[in-house]
Each structure stands twice: as C-alpha cells, then as structure tokens.
N, C-alpha and C positions, 0 to 999 in steps of 0.2 A: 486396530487401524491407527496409523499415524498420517500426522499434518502438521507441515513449517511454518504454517500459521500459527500463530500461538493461540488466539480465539477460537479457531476449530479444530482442537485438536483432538486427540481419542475419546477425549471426558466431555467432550462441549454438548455431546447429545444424551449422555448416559444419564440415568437417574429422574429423567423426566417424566411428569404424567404425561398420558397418553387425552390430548384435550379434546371437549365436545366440539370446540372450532380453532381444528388446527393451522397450521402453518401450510401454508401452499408456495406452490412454487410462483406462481402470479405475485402473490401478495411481496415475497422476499425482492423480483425483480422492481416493484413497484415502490416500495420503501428504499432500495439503491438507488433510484431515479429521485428520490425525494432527498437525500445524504449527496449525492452527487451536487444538486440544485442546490442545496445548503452553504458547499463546501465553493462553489462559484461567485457567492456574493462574497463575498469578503476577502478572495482572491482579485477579484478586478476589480474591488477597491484601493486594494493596498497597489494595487498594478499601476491604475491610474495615477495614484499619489506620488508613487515613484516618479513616472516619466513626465510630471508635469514640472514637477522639480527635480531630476538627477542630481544636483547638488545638496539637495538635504535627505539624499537617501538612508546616511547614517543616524538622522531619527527614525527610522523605522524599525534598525534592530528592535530596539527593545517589543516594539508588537510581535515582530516573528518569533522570536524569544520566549515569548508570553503565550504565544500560542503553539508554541511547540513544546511549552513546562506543562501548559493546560492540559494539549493533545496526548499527552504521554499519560496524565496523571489519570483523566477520564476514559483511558485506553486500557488501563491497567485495574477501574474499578471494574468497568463493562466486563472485561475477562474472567474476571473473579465474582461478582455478583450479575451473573445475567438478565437478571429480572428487571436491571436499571436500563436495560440497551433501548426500551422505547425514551424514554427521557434524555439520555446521556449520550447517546450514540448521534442524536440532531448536534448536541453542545459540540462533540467531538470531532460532526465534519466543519461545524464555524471556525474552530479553531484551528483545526490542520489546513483552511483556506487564508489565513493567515501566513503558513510557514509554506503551501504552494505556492501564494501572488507573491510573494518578495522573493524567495529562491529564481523563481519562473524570470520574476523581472530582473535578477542582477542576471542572470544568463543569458536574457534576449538582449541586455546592453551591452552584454562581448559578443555574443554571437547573434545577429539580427536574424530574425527567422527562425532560431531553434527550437522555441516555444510550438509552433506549430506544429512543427517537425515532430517531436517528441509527445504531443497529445493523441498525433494520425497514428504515431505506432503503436503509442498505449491502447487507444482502443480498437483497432486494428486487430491487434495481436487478442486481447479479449472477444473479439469476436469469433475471430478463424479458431483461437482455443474452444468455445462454445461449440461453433457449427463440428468441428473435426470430435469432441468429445459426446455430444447428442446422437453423431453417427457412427460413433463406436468405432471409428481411425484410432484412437487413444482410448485408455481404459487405465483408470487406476486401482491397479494391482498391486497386491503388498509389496512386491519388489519395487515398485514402480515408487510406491509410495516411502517405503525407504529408504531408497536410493535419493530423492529430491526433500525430504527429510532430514538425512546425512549433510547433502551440502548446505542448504538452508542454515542448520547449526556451525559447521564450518564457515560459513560467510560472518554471520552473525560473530563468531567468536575473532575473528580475525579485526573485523571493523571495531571490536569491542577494544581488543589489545591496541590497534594501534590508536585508539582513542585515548587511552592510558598512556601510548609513550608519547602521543601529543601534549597530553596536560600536564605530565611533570618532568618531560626530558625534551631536547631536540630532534631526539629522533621520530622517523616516520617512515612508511611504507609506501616510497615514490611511486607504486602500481598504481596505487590505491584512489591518486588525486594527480599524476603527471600523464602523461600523453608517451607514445613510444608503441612500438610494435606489443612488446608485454603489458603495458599497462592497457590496450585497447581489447587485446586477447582476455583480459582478467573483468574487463567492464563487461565484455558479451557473453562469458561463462554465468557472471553474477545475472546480468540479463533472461538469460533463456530459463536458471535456476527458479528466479522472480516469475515468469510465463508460467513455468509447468506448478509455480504453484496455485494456481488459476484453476488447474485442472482437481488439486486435493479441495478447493473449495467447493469448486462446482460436484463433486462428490460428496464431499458432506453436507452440502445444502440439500442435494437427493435424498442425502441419508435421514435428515433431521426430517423431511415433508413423508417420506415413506413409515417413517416411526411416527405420523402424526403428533408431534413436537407440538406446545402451545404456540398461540398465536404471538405472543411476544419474542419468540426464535428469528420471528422473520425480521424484526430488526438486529437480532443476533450477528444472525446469517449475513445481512446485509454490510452490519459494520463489519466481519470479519473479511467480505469482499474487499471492501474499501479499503483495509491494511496493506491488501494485498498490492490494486492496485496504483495507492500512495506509492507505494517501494516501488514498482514495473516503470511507473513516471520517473519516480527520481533519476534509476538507474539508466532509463533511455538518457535522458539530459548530461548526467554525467559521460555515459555513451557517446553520444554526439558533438559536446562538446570537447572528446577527445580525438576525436574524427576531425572537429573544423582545427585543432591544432597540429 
C-alpha cells in the first residue's frame, strides 16, 4: 500500500507490536480535536497581533518563520521516530499555528472574507470525504491509491523545483502564484489531489486500529491527518485567492 502522505505511508504501520491497549479509532479522532485546539491558540494570536497593528506586520515574519523551521523540523522527527508523536506531535500543531494565523491574516488583508471561506471548505470537504468513504462511495484501492500517490509526488517535485528557481534565478512558474484561467485550473487539480489524500489517511488510520497498532499511533495517525489537512487549507486559500483575482 501506498500514501502521499509522507507519515502514513506503506511503513508507518509495519513492524508494530500488536498492544494490550490498542489504538482505536475514538481515541485517533479525539487526539486530532486536541492537535487542532492546539494549532488555534497561537493562530489567533498571531492573527490578533496583526490587525491590531497592520503596520508592524513585518515583525512577525520572523515567528512564522520560526514556526515553520520548527514545524518542518518536528515533522520530520515525528515521521521517522514515532514513538515521539504523543510529546512532539502537540509541539508541532503550536508551531504550525503560527505559520496558519500570519499566512491566514496577510490573505484576509487582501482578500476580506477569505479566511472563512477556505476553513468552511476545508472541513467541509473533510467531512463529505469521511461520510462518502465510511459508506463505501469511495474506496481506496491500489489503483486508487497510486494514482493520488503519482501526483501527490508530482506536485511535491514541481513546488520543490520551482522553489529552487526562486532562490537562485529569476525565474518562476506564474501558475503556481499568478491568477489566470491556467493558474486556477492547476490550484484545483493540486486541490482535489490534497482531498483524495484524505481518503489514503482515513485508510490507514483503519488499517493501523485493525492491526491493533499501540496506543501511541493514535497520535501518529492524528498528526499524519493534520499534514494532510495544513496542505487542503493552504491550497483552498491559494485557490480562492486566485478566484478574487
């Protein structure tokens, strides 16, 4: 099995004991309600701070900054040592609440409203993915699961390159950040891509409670949602604010 998620991916469940109190599917959604609540204090903090001053919003890079070196760095241990995700997985939604409230806020000061906009679709879309995949509308099959795997890596490699031609040439990929009939057709490919992989998590969350996974998977599981997530948000915003242009 594969998953665009990098946290759950074919290995994330393998090589586990099988624990005396395992991971449940209760316990995973109840720990994503606790990472979510985490990831909101410190988003409408830094939100507040913005709009109470807009003119000194340029000291705040450095927190977003900070909390997107953090967010990366405790992202990358959780993936590779999972045993840390009940401790590090809390660190890692304060910090990526950081780099959601100042993104969030510089895009509701161009676009008034957007913020709303993009949070009703995020979990909007989390849901009707949920109910449509619980009743078996959807099903993730290896094709299925390859196929949103393929482009998940394609997306990935693309933002990567032109990341690269951003920091040491002029050039750039005007889809990627401009507005235009292509550039909006390439936000809601990347869009639906970020949705369906919604679908590989909610499978392998099944899969990790079915193989009675220890009890520490469930904050696994939980941060790998939240990856998922974080992207579906961004990409709506970028979405929509290609739409108000």
């Amino acid at each position: 099995m594969a998953s665009g998620n990098p946290s759950l991916s074919e290995k994330a469940f393998s090589n586990l004991e099988v624990a005396s109190d395992p991971m449940t599917l209760g316990g995973t959604v109840n720990k994503t309600a606790i990472l979510l609540a985490l990831m909101l204090i410190p988003a409408v903090w830094i939100w507040g701070r913005f709009f109470a001053n807009p003119e000194s919003a340029g000291q705040l890079l450095p927190l977003i900054f900070g909390g997107l070196g953090a967010g990366l760095l405790l992202s990358l241990i959780v993936i590779f040592f999972k045993r840390s995700a009940p401790y590090l997985a809390p660190l890692y939604a304060l910090a990526e609440g950081l780099v959601l409230g100042g993104v969030s806020a510089f895009y509701e000061a161009q676009f008034p409203g957007i913020v709303l906009q993009a949070v009703a679709l995020t979990f909007g879309t989390l849901f009707c993915l949920l109910a449509a995949y619980r009743s078996g509308l959807i099903r993730a099959t290896e094709n299925f699961k390859l196929g949103v795997t393929a482009a998940t890596g394609a997306i990935v490699l693309l933002y990567l390159v032109n990341m690269g031609l951003r920091l040491f040439t002029d050039i750039s990929m005007p889809f990627i950040h401009e507005g235009g009939w292509f550039g909006i057709g390439f936000s809601l490919f990347v869009v639906v891509v970020a949705a369906l992989n919604l679908v590989l998590d909610f499978d392998f969350i099944e899969q990790g409670v079915e193989q009675q996974c220890p009890k520490y998977m469930e904050w696994y599981a939980a941060f790998g949602l939240m990856l998922t997530l974080v992207w579906l948000y961004l990409e709506m915003l970028r979405l929509l604010s290609k739409l108000r242009k």
